[in-house]
VEXTORRO-440863 format. One line per field, with one value per residue (C-alpha): y, z, x; residue number from 1. Coordinates in nm, 4 decimals. Layout:
<nodes>
v	Y  ... .
w	Z  ... .
u	X  ... .
n	NUM  ... .
</nodes>
This chain:
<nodes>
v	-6.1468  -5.8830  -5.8740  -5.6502  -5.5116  -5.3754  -5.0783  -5.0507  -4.7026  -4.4744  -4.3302  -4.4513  -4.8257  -4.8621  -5.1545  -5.0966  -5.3589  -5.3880  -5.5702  -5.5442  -5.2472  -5.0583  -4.9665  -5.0826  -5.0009  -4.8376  -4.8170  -4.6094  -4.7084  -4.4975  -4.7313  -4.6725  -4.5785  -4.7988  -4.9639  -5.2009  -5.5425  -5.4532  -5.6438  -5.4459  -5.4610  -5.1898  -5.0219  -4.9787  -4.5849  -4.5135  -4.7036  -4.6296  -4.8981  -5.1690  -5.0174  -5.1864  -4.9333  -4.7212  -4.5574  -4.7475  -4.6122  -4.8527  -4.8828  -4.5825  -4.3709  -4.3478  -4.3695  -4.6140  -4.6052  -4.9565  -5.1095  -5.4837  -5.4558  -5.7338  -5.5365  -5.6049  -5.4992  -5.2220  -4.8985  -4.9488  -5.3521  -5.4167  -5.5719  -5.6786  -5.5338  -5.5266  -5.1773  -5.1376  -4.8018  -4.6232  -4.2718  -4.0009  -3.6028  -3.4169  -3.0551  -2.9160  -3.2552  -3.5567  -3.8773  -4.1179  -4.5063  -4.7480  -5.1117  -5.4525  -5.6248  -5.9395  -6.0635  -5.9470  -5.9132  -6.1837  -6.0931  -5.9762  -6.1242  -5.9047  -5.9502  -5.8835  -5.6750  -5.3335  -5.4396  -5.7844  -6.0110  -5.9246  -5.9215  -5.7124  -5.5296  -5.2609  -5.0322  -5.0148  -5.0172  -4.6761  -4.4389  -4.5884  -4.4703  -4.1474  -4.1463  -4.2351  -4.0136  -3.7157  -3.7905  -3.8009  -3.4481  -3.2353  -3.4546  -3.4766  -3.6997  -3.6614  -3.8759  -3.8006  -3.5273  -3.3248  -3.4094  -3.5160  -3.3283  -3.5242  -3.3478  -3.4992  -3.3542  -3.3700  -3.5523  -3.7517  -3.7687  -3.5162  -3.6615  -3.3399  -3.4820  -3.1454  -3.1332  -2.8716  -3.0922  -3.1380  -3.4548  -3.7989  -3.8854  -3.6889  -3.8916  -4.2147  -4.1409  -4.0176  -4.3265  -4.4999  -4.2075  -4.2233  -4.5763  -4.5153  -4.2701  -4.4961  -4.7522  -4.5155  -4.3198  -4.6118  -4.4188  -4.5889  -4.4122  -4.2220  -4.0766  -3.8206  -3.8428  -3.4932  -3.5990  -3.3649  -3.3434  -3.5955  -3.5353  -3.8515  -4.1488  -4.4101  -4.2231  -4.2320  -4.5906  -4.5686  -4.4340  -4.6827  -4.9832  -4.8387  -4.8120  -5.1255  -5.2446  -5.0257  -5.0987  -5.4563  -5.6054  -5.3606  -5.4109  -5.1139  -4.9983  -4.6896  -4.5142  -4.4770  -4.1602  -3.9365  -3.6094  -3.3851  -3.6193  -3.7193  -4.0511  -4.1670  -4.4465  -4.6288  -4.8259  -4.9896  -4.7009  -4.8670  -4.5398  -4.2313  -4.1967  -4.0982  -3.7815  -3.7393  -3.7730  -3.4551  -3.2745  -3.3074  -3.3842  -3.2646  -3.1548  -3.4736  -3.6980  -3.4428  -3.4975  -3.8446  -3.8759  -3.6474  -3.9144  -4.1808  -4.0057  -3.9479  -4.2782  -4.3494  -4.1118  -4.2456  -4.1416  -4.1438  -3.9392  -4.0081  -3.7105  -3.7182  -3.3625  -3.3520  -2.9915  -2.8980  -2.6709  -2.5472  -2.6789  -3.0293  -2.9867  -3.0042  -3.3077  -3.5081  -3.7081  -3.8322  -4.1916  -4.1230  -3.9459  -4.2302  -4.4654  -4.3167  -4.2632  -4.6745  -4.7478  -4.5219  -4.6068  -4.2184  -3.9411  -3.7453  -3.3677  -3.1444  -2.7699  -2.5927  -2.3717  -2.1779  -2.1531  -2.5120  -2.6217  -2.8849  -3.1117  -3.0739  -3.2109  -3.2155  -3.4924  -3.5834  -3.7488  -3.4951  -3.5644  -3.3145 .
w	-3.4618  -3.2461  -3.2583  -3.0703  -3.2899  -3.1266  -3.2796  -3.0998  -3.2153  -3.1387  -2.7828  -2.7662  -2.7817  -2.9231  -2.8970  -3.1212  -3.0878  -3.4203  -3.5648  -3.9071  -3.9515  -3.6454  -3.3397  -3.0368  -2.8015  -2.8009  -2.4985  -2.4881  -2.2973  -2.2924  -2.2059  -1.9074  -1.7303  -1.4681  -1.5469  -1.4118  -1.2599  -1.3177  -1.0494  -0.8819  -0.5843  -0.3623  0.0027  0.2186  0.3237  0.5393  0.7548  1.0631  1.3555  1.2619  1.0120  0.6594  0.4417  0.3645  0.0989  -0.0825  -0.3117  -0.6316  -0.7546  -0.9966  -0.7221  -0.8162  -0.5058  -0.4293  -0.2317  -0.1060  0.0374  0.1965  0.4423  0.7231  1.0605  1.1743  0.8674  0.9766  0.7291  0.5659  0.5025  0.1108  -0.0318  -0.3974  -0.4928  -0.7815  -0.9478  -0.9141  -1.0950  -1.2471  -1.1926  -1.3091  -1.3859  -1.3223  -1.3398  -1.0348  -0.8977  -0.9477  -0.7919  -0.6954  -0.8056  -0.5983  -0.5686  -0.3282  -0.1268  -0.2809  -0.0341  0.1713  -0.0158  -0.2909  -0.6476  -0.8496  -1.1652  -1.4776  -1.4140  -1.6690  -2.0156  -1.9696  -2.2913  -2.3391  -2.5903  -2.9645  -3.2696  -3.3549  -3.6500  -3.8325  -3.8740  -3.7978  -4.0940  -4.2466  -4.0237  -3.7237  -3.5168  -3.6743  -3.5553  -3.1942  -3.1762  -3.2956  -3.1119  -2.7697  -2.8560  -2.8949  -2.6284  -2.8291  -3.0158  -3.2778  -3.3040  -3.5014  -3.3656  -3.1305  -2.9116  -2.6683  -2.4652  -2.2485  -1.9579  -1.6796  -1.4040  -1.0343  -0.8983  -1.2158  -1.5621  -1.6968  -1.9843  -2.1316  -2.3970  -2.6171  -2.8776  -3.0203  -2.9039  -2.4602  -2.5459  -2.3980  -2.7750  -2.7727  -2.4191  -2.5897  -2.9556  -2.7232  -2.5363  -2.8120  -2.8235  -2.4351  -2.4394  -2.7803  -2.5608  -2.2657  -2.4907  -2.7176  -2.4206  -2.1998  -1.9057  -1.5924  -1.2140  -1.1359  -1.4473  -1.4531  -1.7625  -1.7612  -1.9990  -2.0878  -1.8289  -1.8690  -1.6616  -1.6944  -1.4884  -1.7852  -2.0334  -1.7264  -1.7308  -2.1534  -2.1154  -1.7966  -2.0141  -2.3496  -2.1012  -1.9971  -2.3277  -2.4320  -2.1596  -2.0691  -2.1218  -1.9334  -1.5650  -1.3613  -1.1182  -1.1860  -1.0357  -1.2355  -1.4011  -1.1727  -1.2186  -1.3336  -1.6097  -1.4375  -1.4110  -1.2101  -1.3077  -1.1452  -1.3211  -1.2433  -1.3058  -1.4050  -1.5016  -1.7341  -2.0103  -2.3368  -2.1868  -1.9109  -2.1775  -2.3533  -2.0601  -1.8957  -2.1515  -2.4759  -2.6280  -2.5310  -2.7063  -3.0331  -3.0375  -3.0677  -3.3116  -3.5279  -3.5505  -3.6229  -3.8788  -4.0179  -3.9639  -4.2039  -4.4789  -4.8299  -5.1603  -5.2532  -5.1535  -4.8917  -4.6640  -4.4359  -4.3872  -4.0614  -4.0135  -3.6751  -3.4576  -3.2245  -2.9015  -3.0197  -3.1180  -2.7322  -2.6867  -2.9742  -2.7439  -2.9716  -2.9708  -3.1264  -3.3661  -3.4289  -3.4021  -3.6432  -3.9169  -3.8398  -3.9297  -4.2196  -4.3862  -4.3953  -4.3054  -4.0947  -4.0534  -3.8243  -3.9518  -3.7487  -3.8083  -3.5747  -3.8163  -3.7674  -3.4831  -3.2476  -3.3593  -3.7177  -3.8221  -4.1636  -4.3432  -4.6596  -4.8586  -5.0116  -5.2084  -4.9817 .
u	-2.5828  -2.4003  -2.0350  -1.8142  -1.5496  -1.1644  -0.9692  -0.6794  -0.5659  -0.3023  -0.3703  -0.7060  -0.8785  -1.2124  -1.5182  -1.8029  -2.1017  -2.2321  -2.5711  -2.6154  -2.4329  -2.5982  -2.4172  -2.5824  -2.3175  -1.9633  -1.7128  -1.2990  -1.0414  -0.6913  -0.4097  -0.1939  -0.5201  -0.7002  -0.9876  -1.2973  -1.1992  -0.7918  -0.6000  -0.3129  -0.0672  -0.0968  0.0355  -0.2539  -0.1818  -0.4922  -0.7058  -0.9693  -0.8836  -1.0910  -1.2736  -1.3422  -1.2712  -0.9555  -0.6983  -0.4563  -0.1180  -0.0548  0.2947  0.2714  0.1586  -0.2357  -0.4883  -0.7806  -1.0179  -1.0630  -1.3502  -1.3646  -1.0456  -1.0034  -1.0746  -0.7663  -0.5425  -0.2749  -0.1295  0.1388  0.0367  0.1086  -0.2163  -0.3603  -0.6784  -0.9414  -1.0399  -1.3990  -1.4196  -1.1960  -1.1190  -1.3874  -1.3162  -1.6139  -1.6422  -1.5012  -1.3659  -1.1360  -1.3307  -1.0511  -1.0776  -1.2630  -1.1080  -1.2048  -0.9605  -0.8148  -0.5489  -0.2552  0.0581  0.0172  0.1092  -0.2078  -0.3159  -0.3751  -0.7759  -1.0172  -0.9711  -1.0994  -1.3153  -1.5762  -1.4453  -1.4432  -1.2656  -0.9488  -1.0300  -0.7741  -1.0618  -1.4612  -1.6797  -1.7085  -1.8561  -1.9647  -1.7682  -1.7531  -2.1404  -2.0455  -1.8204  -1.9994  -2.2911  -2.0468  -1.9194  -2.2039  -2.4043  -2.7159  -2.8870  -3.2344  -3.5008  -3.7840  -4.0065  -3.7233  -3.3512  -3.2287  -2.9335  -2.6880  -2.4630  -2.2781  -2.3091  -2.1255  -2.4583  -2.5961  -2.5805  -2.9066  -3.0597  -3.3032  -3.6106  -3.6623  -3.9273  -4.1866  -4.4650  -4.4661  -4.6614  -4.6940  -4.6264  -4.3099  -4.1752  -4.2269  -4.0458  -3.7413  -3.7522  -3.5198  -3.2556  -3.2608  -3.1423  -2.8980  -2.7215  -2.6950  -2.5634  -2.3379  -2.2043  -2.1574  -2.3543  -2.3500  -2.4484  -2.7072  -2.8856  -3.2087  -3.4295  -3.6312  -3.9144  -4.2518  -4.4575  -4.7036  -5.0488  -5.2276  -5.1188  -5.2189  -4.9885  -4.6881  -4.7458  -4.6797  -4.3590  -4.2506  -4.3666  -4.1799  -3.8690  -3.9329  -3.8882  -3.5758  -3.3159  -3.4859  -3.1425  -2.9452  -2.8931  -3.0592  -3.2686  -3.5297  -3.8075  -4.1608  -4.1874  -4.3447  -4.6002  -4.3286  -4.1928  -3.8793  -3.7134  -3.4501  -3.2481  -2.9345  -2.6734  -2.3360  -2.0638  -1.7161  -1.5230  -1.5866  -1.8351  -1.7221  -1.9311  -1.6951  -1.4005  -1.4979  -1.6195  -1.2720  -1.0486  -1.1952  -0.8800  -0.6875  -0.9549  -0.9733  -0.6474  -0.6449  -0.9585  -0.7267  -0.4397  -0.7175  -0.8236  -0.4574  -0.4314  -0.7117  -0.6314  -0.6097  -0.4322  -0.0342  0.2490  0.5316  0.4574  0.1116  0.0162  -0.1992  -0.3528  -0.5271  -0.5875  -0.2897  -0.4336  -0.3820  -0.0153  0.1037  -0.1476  0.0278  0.3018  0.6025  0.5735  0.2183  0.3642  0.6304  0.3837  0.1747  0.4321  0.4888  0.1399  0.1089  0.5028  0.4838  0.6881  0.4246  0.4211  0.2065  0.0676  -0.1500  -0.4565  -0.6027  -0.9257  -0.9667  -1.1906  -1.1251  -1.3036  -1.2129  -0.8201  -0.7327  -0.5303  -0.3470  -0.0641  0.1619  0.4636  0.6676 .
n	1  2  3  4  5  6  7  8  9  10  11  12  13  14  15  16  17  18  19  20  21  22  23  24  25  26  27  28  29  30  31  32  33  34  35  36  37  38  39  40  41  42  43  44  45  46  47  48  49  50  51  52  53  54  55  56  57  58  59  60  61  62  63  64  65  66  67  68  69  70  71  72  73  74  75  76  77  78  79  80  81  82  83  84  85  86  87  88  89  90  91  92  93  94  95  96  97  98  99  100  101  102  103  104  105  106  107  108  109  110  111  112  113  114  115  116  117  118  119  120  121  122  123  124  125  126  127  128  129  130  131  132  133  134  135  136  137  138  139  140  141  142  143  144  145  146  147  148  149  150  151  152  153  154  155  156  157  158  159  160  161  162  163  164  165  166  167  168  169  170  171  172  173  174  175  176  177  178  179  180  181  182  183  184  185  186  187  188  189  190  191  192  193  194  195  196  197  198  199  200  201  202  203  204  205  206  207  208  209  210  211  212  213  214  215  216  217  218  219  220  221  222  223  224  225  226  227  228  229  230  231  232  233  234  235  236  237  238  239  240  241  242  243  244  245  246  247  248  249  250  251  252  253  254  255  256  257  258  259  260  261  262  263  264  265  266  267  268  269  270  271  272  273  274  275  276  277  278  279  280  281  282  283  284  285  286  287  288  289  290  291  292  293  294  295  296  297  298  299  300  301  302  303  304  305  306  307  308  309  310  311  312  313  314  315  316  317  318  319  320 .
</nodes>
């Protein structure tokens, strides 16, 4: 049975859901960052006359865009709200958080976890994440007879089906990595699935009925692959993609994959010797650091290489 899993690391909180040992899905969350169905109090900072929508200012000085307002409701009225979506970075722009009106100037409740229910765990099985978060980083993922590549874009998330063979064959083997990424990137908005051009109208239908049958528990709306090989699907978005993470933020989240992987190192020796690359140094905040040498019962110490990629920290238990 599926079983979402909880790593609540150091900068970073993680949900795998695993089925016999297979990831199925895998969502991030950074704390102190808004999130999906978060309840907060708010100053309502711009408003048409008697229009529904407007711009709201939470406590710690972050922006909404609110949807929902009473008519009559005036700027400058303190208000509670629900985050809809959180914040996204794209390449070129910032899109503010959306929220709903709750109610004029009651006290919020926490609302909902930014994460369904599961169990804490110390550590994910061996790997799994690992897999994820690969996968997330170079924005591709195999199956058997070619790739597919993964971007975010401004307008939609661009999902490219590559293989040596522009087959009808070739748009139905991808059709399982299409919905792995959706799942392991935690996609959500508008998304564009460029498959082979597929003449034939019966082989279209194929690949709409192996869809069908890949994302049939996933809530969306898509069009039917059309002449070109292009699908069009549209999906609740609740905040960034781990995608959007390492398009805007990829040293912040190597960063923090590097002290989860200090985290995880093995061995004796009372010093931890994390080596990375010197862009991650200014990323590593000190409480991290002093939470990490809590974790560990080690005296941690940071080298840097600039032969080391990003991507690629090294750790280990020294005796000084």
């Amino acid at each position: 049975m599926a079983e979402w899993l909880v790593e609540e690391g150091i900068g970073e909180h993680r949900a795998l859901l695993v089925d016999s040992g297979r990831v199925m899905a895998a969502k991030l969350h950074w704390p102190g960052e808004l999130h999906a169905g978060l309840e907060a109090r708010a100053k309502l900072v711009a408003k048409p006359s008697g229009g529904r929508r407007g711009m709201a200012r939470l406590e710690n000085g972050e922006e909404v865009l609110v949807d929902h307002l009473p008519p009559e409701l005036s700027e400058g009225t303190g208000i509670s709200l629900t985050i809809t979506r959180a914040p996204v970075a794209e390449r070129g722009r910032f899109k503010r958080a959306t929220g709903r009106f709750l109610a004029v100037g009651k006290l919020a409740r926490s609302g909902q976890a930014p994460f369904p229910e599961g169990r804490r765990v110390r550590r994910f099985p061996a790997g799994l994440w690992e897999d994820v978060w690969s996968a997330a980083s170079g924005g591709t993922i195999d199956f058997p007879s070619g790739q597919i590549i993964v971007c975010p874009t401004p307008a939609m998330t661009l999902i490219d089906v590559d293989g040596p063979d522009k087959t009808v064959q070739t748009a139905i083997a991808s059709v399982a990595a299409v919905a792995q990424a959706i799942n392991w990137f935690d996609l959500g908005g508008s998304i564009g699935i460029d498959f082979p051009t597929v003449e034939a109208k019966a082989d279209r239908k194929a690949v709409d009925a192996a869809l069908d049958e890949a994302l049939d528990s996933w809530p969306h709306e898509r069009t039917s692959m059309n002449g070109f090989g292009f699908v069009q699907i549209v999906a609740r978005l609740e905040g960034p993609s781990l995608l959007h993470r390492f398009q805007s933020s990829r040293v912040g989240a190597c960063a923090r994959m590097a002290l989860r992987s200090a985290e995880m190192v093995e061995g004796t020796g009372p010093v931890l010797l994390l080596t990375i690359h010197p862009a991650l140094k200014a990323k590593l905040k000190p409480d991290w650091l002093a939470e990490l040498a809590r974790r560990t019962g080690k005296e941690v110490r940071i080298e840097t290489s600039p032969g080391l990629a990003l991507e690629a920290p090294h750790a280990q238990l020294v005796s000084s």
